[in-house]
N, C-alpha and C positions, 0 to 999 in steps of 0.2 A: 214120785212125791217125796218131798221133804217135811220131817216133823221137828218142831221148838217145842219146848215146853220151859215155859219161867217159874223161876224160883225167886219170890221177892222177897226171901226173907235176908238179913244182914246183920251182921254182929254189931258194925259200926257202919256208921255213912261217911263216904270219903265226901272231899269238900266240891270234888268237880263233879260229884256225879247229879246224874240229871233222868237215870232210868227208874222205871217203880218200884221203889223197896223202900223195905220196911225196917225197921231196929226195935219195935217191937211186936206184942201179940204173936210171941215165939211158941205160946203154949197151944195154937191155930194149927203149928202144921200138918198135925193128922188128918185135918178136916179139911185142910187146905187142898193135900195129896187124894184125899178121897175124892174133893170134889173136881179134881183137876183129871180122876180117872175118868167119872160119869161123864166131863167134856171130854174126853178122847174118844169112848166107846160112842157117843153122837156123833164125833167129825167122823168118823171113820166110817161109820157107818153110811153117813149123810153122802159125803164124797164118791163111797165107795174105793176104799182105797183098797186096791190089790198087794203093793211093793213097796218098800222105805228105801229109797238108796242113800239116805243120811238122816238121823238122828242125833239133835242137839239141845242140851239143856246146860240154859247159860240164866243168867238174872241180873238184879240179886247177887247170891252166895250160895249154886248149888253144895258145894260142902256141908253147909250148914243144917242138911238134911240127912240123916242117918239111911244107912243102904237099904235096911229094913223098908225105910217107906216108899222104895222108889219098885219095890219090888211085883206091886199089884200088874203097875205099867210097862215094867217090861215083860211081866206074863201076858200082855194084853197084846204086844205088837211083834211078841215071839213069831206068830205063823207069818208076818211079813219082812221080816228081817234074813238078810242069808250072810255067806260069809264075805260078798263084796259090801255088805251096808258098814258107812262109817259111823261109829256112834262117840262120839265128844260131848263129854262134860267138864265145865269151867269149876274153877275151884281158887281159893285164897290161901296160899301159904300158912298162915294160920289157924285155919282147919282143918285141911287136907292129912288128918293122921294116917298112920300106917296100916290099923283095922279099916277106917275111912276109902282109904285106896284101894285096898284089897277086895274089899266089899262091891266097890263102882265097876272093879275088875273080873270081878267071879257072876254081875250081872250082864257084861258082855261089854262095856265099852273098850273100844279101843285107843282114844284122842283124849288125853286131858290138856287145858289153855289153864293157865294160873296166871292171874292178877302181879304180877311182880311190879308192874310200875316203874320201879328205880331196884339199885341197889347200892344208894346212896341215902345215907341215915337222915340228914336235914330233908331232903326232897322227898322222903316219906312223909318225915312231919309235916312240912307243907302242904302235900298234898293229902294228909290225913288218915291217909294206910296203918291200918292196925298192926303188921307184922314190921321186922327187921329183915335187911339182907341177908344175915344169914340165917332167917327162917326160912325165905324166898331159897336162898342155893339148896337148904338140906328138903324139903319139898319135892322141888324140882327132882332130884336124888333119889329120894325114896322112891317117886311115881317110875322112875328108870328101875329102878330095881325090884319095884312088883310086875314089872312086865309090859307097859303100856310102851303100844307099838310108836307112838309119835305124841311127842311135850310139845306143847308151845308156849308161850310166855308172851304180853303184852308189858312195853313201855312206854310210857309218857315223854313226850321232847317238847320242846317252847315254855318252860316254865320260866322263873327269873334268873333259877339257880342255875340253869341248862351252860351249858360253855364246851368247845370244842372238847375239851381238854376233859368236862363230865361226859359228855356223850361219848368220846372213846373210851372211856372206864369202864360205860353201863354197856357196853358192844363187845368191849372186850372180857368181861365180866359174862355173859349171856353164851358167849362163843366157847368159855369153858365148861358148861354144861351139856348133858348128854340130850340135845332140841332139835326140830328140826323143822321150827316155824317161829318167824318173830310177828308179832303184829305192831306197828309202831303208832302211836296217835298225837297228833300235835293238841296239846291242853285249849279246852273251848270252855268260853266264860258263859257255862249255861244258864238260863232265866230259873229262879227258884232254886240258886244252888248257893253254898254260903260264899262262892266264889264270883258271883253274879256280878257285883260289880268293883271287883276289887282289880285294876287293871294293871295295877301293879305289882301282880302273882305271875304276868306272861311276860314272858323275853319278845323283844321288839322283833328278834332277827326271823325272818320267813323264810330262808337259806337251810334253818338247820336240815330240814326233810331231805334235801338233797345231800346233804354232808351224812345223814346217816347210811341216806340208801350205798354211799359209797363204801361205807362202813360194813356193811351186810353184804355176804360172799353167798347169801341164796336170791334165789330167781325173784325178781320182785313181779308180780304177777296181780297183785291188785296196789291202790296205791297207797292202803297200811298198810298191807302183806309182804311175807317175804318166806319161801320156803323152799325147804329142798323137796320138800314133799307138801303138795297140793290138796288142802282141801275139798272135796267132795261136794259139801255144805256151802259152805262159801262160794264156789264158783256155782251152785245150781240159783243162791239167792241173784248173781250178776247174769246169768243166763234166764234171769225170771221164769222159774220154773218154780208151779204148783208147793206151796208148805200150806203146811197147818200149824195154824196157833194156839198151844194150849194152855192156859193158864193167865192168874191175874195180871192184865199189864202187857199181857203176849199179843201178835198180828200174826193172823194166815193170810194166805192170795191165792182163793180159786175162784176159777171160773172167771177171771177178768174182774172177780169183785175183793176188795181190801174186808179183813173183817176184825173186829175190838172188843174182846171181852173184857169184861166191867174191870175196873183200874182201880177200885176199892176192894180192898181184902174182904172185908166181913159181907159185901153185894156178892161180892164172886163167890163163897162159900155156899152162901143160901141159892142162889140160881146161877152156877157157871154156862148155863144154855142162852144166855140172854147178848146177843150181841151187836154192835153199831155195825152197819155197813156201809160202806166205801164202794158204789161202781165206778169201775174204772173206764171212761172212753177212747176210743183207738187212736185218737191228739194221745191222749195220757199214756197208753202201753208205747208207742212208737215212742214219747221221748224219754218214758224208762230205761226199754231196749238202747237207744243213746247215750243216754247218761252213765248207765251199768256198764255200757261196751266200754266206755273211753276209757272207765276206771279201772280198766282190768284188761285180762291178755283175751277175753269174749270177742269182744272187738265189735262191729257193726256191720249188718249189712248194706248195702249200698242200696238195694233200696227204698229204707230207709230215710235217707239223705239226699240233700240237693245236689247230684255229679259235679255242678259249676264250685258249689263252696268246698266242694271235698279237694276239687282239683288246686283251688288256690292254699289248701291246707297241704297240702301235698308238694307245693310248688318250694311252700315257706319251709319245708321238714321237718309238720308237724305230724303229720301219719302218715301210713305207712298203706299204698292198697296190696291187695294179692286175693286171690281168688275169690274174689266179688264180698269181698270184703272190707274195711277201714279198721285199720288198727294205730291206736293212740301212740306215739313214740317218748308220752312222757306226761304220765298219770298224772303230776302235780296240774297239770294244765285241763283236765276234763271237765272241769267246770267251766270252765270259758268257751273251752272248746263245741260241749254240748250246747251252749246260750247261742254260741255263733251260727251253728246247723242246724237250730232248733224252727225258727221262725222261716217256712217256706210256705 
């Protein structure tokens, strides 16, 4: 089983983002953490979870949470935790102090992902990042030197200001750091975001992704991802494997059912137990399993898929079979590719 837990709270709201958080009603989060405990000790309980084999608290800005308060939760999933569970928390540059890391460190995590974005001073501004690049390098830095066994870092590519010549600075720039995961995302004009319809914030060119991957000297294994060292987390969400969602704005997936706790801060504090459900049917899990395989090195099984469309994908070299398997030869394409296998 894998556990999320979100953190919606935010110092600032960048322009593209489009996930639940908040920039205010900072003075909540004890209430917030409290009530995001009494949903843990129900999932867990409800599930029956035995085992964690990864542990992730992303949002939001988990930074923005002092170690102190995260401290109830990890007494709570201490007896399921061993020394192979991966535990990653996301963090902002300009949060992430040096008691801050120490702290996330001395409660067990081993993976921190920072928000870096750019490390180009306009294309912060634009995309409305509170930190500077060189908060994002010394950050990064610090989290190496209290001991965290694996940094990763996410960047943005397809903006206006994107150009071969930025993108190798921000690759070249990343590569000088002590990381060993990039995640890259190409900028999405999300609905309800102040970038919603400003079309003139994205770069035309749909090439860059390929030009970075060529950029990045680790395994690209999912089709942001890139690492020398492999996510735990990550590849269990592409292998749709069993999480639980804790917290405002969070999704678990058991039992074949999707579930959504309330997505209003102040609903969730008063009842975190109250939640939408989502059943999934076996049309829906089979083109998950598809969909997930093509984007990542997961891959599919075959029977899963129509033999006759795999063969003519196969034929074009577009995947790849081996032991009763299909595996994607070029992630950029999984969407198409899934849409093409999807209908039998």
């Amino acid at each position: 089983m894998l556990l999320y837990l979100h953190i919606p709270f935010c110092d600032s709201k960048c322009n593209y983002c489009a996930f639940n958080s908040f920039t205010t009603n900072h003075h909540l989060k004890s209430e917030y953490m409290q009530a995001a405990l009494r949903q843990l000790e129900h999932d867990l309980n409800t599930f029956n979870v035995k085992k964690l084999q990864s542990v992730y608290i992303g949002g939001g800005t988990p930074s923005t949470i002092k170690p102190q308060l995260y401290e109830p939760l990890f007494e709570k999933i201490l007896p399921l935790i061993s020394q192979n569970t991966e535990i990653t928390v996301e963090a902002n540059p300009n949060s992430a102090t040096l008691s801050w890391l120490k702290g996330m460190k001395s409660l067990g995590a081993i993976r921190i992902s920072f928000g870096a974005q750019s490390f180009d001073d306009k294309k912060l501004k634009l995309l409305g990042r509170a930190h500077s690049p060189q908060e994002a390098i010394a950050a990064v830095e610090r989290a190496f030197k209290v001991g965290f066994e694996h940094i990763s870092i996410d960047l943005i590519y397809e903006t206006a200001l994107d150009s071969k010549t930025l993108l190798e600075q921000e690759i070249t720039q990343a590569l000088k750091l002590p990381i060993d995961h990039i995640s890259t995302y190409a900028l999405i004009l999300e609905p309800n975001t102040p970038f919603e319809n400003k079309t003139d914030v994205k770069a035309k060119d749909e090439n860059q992704g390929y030009f970075i991957k060529e950029l990045i000297p680790f395994e690209q294994y999912e089709v942001s991802n890139y690492g020398k060292y492999r996510s735990k987390h990550n590849l269990g969400y592409w292998q749709l494997k069993e999480y639980i969602g804790i917290g405002c704005g969070a999704v678990g997936f058991v039992q074949n059912r999707r579930y959504y706790p309330k997505t209003d801060l102040a609903s969730y504090i008063k009842n975190p137990l109250t939640y939408n459900i989502e059943h999934l049917s076996k049309e829906d899990i089979r083109f998950e399993k598809i969909f997930l395989g093509l984007r990542s090195i997961v891959g599919v099984h075959l029977t899963l898929v129509d033999k006759e469309k795999v063969a003519i994908l196969e034929n074009e070299g577009k995947v790849e079979v081996k032991n009763s398997k299909m595996y994607n030869k070029n992630f950029f394409l999984s969407d198409e590719i899934a849409l093409f296998l999807h209908d039998f």
